[in-house]
C-alpha angles and dihedrals in degrees: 000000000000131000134208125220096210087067098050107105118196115217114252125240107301108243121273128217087269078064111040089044086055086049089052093039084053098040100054110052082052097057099043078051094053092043096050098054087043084057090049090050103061098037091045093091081047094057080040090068105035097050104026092211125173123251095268088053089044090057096048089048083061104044098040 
C-alpha cells in the first residue's frame, strides 16, 4: 500500500475558551427560542379553546 503525501490532511488548531463562549453565546438564545415556540405550540389548542379567536388572531398569538 502506498500514500501520498498530497492526501494527508493535518488536523487544525483545536478550539480555545473565546471559541467555545461564542459557541455558547450562539447556542442559547437558539434553544429558549426553540423551547418557547415548542411551549406555544402545545398549549395553542389550549388558547384555541379558551378564547375562541379567529385565524388571524391565531397567527399574531404565534408570532408575538
Amino acid at each position: 500500500m502506498t500514500t501520498d503525501t498530497d492526501t494527508d490532511i493535518e488536523p487544525g488548531p483545536r478550539a480555545g475558551r473565546r471559541e467555545w463562549l461564542g459557541l455558547a453565546v450562539l447556542a442559547l438564545p437558539t434553544l429558549l427560542l426553540s423551547l418557547d415556540m415548542s411551549v406555544l405550540y402545545l398549549a395553542l389548542p389550549h388558547l384555541a379553546a379558551d378564547l375562541a379567536p379567529s385565524s388571524s388572531q391565531l397567527l399574531w398569538i404565534m408570532d408575538i
